[in-house]
DSSP file (Angstrom, degrees, kcal/mol; ACC not computed):
  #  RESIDUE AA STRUCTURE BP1 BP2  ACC     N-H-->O    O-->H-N    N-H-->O    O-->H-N    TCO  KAPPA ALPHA  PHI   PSI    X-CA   Y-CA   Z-CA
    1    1 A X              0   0    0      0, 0.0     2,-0.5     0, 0.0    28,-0.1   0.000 360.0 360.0 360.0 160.6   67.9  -78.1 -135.6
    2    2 A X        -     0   0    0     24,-0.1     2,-0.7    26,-0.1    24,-0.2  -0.688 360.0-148.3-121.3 144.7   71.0  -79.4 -135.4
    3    3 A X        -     0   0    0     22,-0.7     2,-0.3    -2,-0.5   117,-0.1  -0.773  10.6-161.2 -87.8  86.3   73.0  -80.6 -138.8
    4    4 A X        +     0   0    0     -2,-0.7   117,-0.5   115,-0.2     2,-0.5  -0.605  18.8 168.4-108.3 138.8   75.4  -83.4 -139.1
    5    5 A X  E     -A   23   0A   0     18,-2.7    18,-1.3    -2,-0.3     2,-0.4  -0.984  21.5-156.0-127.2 130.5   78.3  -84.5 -141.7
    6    6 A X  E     +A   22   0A   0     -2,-0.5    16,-0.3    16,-0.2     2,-0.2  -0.761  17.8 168.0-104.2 159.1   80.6  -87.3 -140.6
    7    7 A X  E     +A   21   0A   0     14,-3.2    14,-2.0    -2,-0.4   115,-0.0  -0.782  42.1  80.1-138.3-177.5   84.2  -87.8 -142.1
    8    8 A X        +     0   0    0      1,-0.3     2,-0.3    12,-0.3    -1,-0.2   0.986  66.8 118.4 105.9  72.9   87.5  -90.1 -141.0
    9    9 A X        +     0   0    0     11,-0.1     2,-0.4    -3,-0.1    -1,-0.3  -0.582  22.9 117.7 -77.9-146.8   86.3  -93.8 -142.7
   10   10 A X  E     -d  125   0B   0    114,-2.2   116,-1.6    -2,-0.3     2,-0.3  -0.977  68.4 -45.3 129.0-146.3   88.0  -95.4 -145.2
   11   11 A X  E     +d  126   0B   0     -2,-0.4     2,-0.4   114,-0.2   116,-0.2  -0.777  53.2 172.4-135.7 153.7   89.6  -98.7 -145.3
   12   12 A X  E     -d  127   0B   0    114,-1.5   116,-1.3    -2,-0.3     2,-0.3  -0.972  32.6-110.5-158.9 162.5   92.0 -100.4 -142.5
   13   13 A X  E >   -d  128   0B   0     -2,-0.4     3,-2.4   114,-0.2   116,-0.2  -0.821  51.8 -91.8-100.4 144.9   93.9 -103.9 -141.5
   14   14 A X  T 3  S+     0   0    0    114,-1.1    71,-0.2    -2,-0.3    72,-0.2  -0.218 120.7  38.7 -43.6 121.2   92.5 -105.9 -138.3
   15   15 A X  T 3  S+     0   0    0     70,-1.8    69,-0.7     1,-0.3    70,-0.3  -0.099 101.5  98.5 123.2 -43.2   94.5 -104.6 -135.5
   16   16 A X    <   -     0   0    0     -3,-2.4    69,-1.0    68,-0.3     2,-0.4   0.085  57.4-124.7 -92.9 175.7   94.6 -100.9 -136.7
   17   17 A X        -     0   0    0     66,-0.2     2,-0.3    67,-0.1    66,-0.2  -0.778  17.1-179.2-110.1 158.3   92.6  -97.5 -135.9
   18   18 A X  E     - B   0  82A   0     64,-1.3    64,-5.1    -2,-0.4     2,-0.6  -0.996  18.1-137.6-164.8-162.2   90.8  -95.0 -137.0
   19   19 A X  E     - B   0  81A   0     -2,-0.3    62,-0.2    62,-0.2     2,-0.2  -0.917  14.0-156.7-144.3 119.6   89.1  -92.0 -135.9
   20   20 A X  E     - B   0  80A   0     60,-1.1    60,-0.6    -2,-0.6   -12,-0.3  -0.643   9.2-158.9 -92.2 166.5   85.6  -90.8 -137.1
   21   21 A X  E     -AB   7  79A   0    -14,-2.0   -14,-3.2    58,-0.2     2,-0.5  -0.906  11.2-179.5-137.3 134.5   84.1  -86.7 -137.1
   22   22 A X  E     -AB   6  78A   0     56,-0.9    56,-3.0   -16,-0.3     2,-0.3  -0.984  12.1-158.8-138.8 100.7   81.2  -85.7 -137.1
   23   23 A X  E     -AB   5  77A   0    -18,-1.3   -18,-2.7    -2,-0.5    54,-0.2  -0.667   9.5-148.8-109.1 166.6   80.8  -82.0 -137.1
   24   24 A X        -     0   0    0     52,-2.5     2,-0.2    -2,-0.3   -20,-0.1  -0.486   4.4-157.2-119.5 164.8   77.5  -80.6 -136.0
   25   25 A X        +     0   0    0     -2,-0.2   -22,-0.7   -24,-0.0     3,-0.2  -0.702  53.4  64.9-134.9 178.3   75.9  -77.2 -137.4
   26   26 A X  S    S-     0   0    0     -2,-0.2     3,-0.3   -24,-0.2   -24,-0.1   0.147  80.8-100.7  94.7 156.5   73.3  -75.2 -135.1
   27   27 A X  S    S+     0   0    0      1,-0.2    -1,-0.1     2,-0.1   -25,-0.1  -0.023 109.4  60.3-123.7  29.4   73.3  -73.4 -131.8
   28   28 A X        +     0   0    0     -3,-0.2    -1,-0.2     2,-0.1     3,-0.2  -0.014  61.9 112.5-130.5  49.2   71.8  -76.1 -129.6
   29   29 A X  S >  S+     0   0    0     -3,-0.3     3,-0.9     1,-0.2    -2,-0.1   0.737  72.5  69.2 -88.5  -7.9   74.4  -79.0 -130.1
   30   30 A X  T 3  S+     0   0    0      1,-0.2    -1,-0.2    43,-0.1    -2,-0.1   0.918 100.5  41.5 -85.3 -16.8   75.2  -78.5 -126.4
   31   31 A X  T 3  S+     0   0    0     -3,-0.2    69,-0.7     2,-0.1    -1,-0.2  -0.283  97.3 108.2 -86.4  40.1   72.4  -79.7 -125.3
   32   32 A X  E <   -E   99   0B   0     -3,-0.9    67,-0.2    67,-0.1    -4,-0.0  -0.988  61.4-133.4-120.4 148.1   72.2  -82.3 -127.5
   33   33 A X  E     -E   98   0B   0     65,-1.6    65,-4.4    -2,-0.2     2,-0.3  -0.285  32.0-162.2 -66.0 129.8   72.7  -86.2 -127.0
   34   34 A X  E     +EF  97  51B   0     17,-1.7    17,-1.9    63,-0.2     2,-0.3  -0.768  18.7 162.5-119.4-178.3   74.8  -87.7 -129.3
   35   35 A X  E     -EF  96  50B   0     61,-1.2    61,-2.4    -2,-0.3     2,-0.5  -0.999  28.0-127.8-166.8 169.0   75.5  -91.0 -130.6
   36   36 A X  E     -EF  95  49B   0     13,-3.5    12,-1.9    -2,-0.3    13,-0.9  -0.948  24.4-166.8-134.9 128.5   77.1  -93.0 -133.6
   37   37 A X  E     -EF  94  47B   0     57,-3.4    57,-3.0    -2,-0.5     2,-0.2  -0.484   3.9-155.6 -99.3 157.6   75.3  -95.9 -135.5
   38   38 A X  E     -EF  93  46B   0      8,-1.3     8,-8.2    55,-0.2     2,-0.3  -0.938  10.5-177.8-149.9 162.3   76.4  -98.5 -137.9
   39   39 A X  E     -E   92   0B   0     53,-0.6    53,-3.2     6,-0.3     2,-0.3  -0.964   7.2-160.5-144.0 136.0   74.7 -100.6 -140.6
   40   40 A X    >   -     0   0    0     -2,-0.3     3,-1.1     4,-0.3    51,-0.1  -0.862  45.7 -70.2-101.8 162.3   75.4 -103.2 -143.1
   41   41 A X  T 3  S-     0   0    0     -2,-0.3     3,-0.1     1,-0.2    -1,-0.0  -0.154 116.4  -6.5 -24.5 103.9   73.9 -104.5 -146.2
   42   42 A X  T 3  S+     0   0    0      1,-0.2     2,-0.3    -3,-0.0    -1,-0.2   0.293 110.8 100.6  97.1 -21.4   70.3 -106.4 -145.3
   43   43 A X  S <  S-     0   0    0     -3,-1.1    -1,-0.2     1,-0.1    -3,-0.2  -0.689  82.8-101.9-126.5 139.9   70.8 -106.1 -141.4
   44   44 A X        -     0   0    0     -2,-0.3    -4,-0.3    -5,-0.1    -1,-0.1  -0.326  55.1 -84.4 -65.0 162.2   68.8 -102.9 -139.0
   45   45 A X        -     0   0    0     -6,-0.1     2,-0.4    -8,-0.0    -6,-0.3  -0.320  49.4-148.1 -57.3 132.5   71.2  -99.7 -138.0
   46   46 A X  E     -F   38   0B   0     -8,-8.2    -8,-1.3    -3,-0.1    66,-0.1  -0.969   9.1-120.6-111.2 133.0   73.0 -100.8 -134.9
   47   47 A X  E     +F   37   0B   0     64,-0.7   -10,-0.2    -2,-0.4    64,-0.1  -0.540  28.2 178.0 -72.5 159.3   74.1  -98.1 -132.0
   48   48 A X  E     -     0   0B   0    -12,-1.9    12,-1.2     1,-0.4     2,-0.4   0.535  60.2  -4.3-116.1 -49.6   77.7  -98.0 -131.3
   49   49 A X  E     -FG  36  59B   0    -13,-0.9   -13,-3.5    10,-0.2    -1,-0.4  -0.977  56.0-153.3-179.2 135.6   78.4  -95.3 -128.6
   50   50 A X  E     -FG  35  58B   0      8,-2.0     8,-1.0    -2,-0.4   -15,-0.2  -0.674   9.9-176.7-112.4 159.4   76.0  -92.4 -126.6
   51   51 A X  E     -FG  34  57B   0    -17,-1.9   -17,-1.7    -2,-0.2     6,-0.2  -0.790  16.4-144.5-131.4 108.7   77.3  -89.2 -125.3
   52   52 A X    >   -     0   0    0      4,-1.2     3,-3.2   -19,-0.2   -19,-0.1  -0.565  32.1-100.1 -78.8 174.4   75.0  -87.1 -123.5
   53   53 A X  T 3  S+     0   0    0      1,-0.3    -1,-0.1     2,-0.1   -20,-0.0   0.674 126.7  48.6 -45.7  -9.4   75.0  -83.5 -123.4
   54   54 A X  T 3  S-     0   0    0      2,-0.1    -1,-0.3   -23,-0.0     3,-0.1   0.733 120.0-108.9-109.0  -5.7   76.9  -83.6 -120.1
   55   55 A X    <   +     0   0    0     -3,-3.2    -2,-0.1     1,-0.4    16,-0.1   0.032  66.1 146.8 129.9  -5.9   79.4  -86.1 -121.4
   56   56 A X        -     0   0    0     -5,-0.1    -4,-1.2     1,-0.1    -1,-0.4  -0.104  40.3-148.5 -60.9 157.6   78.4  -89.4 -119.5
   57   57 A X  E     -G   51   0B   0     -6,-0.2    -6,-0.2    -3,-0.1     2,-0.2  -0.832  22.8-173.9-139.5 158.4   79.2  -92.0 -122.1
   58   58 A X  E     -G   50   0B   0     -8,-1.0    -8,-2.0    -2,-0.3     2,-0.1  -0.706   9.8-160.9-143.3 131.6   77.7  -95.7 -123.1
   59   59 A X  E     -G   49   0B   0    -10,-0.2     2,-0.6    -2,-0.2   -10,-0.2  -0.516  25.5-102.6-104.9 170.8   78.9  -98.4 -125.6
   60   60 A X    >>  -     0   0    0    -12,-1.2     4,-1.1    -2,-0.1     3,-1.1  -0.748  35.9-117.8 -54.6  91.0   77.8 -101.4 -127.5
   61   61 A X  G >4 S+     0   0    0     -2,-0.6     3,-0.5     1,-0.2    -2,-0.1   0.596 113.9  63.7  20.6 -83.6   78.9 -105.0 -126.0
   62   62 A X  G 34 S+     0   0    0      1,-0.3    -1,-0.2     3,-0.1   -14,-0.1   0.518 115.1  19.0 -40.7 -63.1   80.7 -105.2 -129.3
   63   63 A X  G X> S+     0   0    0     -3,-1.1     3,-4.9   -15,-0.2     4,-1.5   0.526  80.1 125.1-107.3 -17.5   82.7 -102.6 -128.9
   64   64 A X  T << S+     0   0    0     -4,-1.1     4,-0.1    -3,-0.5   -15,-0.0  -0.246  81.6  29.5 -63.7 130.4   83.5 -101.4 -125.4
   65   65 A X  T 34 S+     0   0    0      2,-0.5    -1,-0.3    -2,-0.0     3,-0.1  -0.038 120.1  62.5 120.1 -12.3   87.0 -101.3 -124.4
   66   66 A X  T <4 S+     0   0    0     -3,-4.9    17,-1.9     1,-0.1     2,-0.3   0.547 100.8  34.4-115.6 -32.5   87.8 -100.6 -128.2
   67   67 A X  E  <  -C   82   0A   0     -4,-1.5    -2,-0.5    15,-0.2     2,-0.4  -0.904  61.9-153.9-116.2 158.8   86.1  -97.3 -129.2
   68   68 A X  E     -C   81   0A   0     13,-1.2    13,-0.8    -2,-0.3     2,-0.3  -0.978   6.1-147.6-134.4 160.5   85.5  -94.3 -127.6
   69   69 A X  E     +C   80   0A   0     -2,-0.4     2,-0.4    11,-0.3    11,-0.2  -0.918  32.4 154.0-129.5 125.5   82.8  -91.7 -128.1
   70   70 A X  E     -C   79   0A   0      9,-1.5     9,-1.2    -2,-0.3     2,-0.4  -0.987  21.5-150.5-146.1 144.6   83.8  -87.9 -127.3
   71   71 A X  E     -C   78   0A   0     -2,-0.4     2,-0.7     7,-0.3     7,-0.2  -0.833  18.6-145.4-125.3-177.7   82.9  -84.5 -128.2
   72   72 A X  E  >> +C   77   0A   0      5,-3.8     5,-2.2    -2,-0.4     4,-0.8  -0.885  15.3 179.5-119.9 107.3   84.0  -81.2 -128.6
   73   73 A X  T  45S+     0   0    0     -2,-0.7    -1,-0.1     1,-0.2   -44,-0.1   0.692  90.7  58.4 -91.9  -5.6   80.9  -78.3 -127.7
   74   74 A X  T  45S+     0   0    0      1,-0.2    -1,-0.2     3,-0.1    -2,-0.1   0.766 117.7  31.7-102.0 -17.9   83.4  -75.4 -128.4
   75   75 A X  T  45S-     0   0    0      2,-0.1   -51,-0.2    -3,-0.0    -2,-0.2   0.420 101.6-126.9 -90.1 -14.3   83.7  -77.1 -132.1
   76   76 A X  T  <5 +     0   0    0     -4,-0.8   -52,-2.5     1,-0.2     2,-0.6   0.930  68.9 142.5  45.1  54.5   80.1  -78.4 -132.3
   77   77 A X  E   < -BC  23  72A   0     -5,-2.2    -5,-3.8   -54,-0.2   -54,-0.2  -0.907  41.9-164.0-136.6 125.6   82.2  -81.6 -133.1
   78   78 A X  E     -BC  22  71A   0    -56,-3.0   -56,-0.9    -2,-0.6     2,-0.3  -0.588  18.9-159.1 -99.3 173.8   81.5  -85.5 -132.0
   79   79 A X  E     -BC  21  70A   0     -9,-1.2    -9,-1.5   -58,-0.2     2,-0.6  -0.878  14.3-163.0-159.3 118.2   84.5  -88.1 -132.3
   80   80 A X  E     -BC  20  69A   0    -60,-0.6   -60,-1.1    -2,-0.3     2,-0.6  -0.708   7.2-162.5-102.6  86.8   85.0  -92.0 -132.6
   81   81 A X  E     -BC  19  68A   0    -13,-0.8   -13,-1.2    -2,-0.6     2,-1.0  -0.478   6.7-159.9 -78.9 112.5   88.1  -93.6 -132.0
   82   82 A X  E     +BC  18  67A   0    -64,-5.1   -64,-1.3    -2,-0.6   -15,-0.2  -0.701  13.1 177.7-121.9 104.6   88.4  -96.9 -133.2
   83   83 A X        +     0   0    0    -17,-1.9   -66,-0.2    -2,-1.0   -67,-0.2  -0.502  54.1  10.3 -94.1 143.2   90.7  -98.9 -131.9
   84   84 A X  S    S-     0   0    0    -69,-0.7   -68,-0.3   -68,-0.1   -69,-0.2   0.464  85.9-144.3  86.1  -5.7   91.8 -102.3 -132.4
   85   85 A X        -     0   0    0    -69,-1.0   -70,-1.8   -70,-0.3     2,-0.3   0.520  22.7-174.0 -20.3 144.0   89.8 -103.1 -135.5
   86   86 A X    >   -     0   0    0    -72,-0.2     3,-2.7     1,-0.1     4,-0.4  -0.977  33.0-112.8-146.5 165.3   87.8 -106.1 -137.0
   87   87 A X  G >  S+     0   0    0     -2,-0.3     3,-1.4     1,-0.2    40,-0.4   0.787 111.0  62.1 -54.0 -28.6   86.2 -107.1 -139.8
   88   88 A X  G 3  S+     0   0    0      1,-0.2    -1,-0.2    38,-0.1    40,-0.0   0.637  96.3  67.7 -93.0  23.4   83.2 -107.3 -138.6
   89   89 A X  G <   +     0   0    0     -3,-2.7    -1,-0.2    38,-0.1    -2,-0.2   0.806  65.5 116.9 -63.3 -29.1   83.4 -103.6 -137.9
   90   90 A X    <   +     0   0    0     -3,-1.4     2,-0.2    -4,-0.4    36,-0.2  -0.203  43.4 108.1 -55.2 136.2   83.4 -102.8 -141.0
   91   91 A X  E    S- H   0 125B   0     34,-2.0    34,-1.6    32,-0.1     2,-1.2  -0.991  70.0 -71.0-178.1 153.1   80.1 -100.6 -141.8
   92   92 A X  E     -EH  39 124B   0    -53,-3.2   -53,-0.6    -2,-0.2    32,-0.3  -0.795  50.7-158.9 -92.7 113.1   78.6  -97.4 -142.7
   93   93 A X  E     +EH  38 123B   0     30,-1.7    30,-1.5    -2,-1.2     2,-0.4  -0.264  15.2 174.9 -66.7 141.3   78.9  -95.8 -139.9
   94   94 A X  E     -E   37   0B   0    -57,-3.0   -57,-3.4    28,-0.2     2,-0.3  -0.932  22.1-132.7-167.7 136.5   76.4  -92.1 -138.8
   95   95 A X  E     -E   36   0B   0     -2,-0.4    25,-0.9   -59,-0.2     2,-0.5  -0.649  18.0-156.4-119.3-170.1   75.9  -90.2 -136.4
   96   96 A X  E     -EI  35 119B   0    -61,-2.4   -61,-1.2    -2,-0.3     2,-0.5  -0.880   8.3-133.0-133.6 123.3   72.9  -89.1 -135.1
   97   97 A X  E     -E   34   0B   0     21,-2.9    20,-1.9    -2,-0.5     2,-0.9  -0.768   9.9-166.9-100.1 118.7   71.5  -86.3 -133.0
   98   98 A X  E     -E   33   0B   0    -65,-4.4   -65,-1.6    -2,-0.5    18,-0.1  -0.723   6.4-170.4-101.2  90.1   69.1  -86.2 -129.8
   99   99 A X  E >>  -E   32   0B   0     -2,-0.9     3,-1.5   -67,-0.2     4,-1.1  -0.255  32.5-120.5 -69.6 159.4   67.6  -83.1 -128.9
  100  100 A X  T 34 S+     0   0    0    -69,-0.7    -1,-0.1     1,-0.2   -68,-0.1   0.312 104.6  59.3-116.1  57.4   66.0  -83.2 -125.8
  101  101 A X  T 34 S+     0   0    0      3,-0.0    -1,-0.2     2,-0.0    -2,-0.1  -0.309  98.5  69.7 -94.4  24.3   62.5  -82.2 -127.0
  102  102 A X  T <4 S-     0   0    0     -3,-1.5     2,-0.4     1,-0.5    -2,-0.1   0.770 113.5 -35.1-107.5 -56.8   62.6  -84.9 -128.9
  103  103 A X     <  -     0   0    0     -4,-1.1     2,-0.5    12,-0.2    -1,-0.5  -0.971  49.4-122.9-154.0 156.5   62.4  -88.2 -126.9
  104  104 A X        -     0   0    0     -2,-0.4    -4,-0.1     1,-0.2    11,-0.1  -0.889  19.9-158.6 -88.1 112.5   63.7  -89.1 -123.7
  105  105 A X        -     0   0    0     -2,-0.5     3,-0.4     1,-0.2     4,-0.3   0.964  19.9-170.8 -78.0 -38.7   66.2  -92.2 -123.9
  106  106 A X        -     0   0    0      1,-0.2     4,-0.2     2,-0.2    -1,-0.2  -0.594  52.7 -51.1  98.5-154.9   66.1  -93.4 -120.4
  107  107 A X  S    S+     0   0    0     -2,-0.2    -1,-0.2     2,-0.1    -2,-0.1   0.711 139.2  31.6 -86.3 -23.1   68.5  -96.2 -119.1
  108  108 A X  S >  S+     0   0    0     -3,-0.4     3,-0.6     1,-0.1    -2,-0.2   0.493 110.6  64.7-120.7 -18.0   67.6  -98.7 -122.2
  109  109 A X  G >   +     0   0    0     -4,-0.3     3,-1.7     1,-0.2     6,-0.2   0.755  66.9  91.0 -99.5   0.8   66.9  -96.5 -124.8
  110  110 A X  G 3  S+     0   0    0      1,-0.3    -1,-0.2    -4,-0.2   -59,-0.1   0.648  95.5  44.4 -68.9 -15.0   70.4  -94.4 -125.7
  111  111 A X  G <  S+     0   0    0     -3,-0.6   -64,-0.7   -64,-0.1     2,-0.5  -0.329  93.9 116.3-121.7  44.2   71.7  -96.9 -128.6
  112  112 A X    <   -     0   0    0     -3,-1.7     4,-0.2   -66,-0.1   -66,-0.1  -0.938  63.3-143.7-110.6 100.2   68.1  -97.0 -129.9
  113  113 A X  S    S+     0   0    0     -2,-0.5    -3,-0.1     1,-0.2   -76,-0.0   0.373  88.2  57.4 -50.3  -8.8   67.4  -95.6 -133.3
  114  114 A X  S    S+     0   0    0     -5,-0.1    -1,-0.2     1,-0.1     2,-0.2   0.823  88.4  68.6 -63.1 -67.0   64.2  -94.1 -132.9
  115  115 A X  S    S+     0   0    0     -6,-0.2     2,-0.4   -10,-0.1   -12,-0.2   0.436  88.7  87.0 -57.8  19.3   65.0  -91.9 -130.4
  116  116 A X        -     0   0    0     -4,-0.2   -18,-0.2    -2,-0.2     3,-0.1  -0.972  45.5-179.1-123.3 125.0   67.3  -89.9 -133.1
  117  117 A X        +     0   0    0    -20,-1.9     2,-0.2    -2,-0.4   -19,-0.1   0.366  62.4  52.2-120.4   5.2   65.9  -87.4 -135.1
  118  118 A X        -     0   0    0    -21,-0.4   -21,-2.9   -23,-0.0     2,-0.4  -0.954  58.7-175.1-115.4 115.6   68.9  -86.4 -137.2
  119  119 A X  B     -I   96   0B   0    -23,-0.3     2,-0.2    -2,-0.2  -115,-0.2  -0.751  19.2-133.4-123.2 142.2   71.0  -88.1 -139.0
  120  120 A X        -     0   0    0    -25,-0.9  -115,-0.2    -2,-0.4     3,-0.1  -0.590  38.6-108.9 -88.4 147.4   74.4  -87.7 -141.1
  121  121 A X        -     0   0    0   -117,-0.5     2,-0.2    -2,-0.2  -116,-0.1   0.746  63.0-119.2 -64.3 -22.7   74.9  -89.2 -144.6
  122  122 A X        -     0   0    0    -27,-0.0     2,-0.3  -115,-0.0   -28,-0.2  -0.328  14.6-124.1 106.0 167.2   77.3  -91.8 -143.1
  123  123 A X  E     - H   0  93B   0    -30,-1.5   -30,-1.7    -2,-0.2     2,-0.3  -0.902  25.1-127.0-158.5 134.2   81.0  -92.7 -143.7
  124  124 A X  E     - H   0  92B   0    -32,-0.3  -114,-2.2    -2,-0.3     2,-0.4  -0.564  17.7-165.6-102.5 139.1   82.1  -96.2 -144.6
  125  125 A X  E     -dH  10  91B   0    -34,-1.6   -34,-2.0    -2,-0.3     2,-0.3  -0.955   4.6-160.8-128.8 142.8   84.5  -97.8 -142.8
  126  126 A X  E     -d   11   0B   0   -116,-1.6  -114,-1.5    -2,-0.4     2,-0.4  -0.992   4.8-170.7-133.3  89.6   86.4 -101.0 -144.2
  127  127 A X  E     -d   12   0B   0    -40,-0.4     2,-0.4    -2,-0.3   -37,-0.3  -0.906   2.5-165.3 -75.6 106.6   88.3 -103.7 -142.4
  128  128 A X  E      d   13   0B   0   -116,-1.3  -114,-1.1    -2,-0.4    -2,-0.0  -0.777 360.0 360.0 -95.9 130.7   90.2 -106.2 -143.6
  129  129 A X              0   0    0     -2,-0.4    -1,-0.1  -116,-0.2  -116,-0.1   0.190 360.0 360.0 -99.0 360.0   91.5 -109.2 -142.0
């Protein structure tokens, strides 16, 4: 089973980037879907950005045109770049692992929180206006 720790938040001004990591442990993280969630205070875990194992990508409304979602299989390592920032990105951000014995996401289901059966302690990211 596959292990996750994210790093890269911290705090940033509207306009600016930054760049999340999420390194994976385990020897089936190539053939697994990943994907990066965010949460606030009160309010459910939102998806951000899929990858599948073959690299095919999807985003959020919210965000698309402004982050990107990549990984690294030769690093076991996932990556968010996030560019352009606003506040109301700021969030704790995780990412989140889909093997695929676990659930199938389909077309609807890849920024779905269920279908993720591993999860990272998070990393806070901060924007300020």
């Amino acid at each position: 089973q596959v292990q996750l720790v994210e790093s890269g938040g911290g705090s940033a001004q509207a306009g600016g980037s930054l760049r999340l990591s999420c390194a994976a442990s385990g020897s089936t993280y190539s053939r697994t879907n990943m994907a990066w969630f965010r949460q606030t205070p009160g309010k459910e875990r939102e998806g951000v950005a899929y990858i599948s194992s073959s690299g095919s990508t999807t985003y959020a409304d919210s965000v698309k045109g402004r982050f990107t979602i990549s990984r690294d299989n030769a690093v076991n390592s996932l990556y968010l770049q996030m560019n352009s920032l606003k506040p109301e990105d700021t969030a704790m951000y995780y990412c989140a692992a889909n093997p695929p014995w676990f659930a199938y996401v389909g077309p609807t289901g890849k920024l779905t929180p269920r279908n993720y059966n591993t999860w990272g302690q998070g990393t806070q990211v901060t924007v300020s206006s």
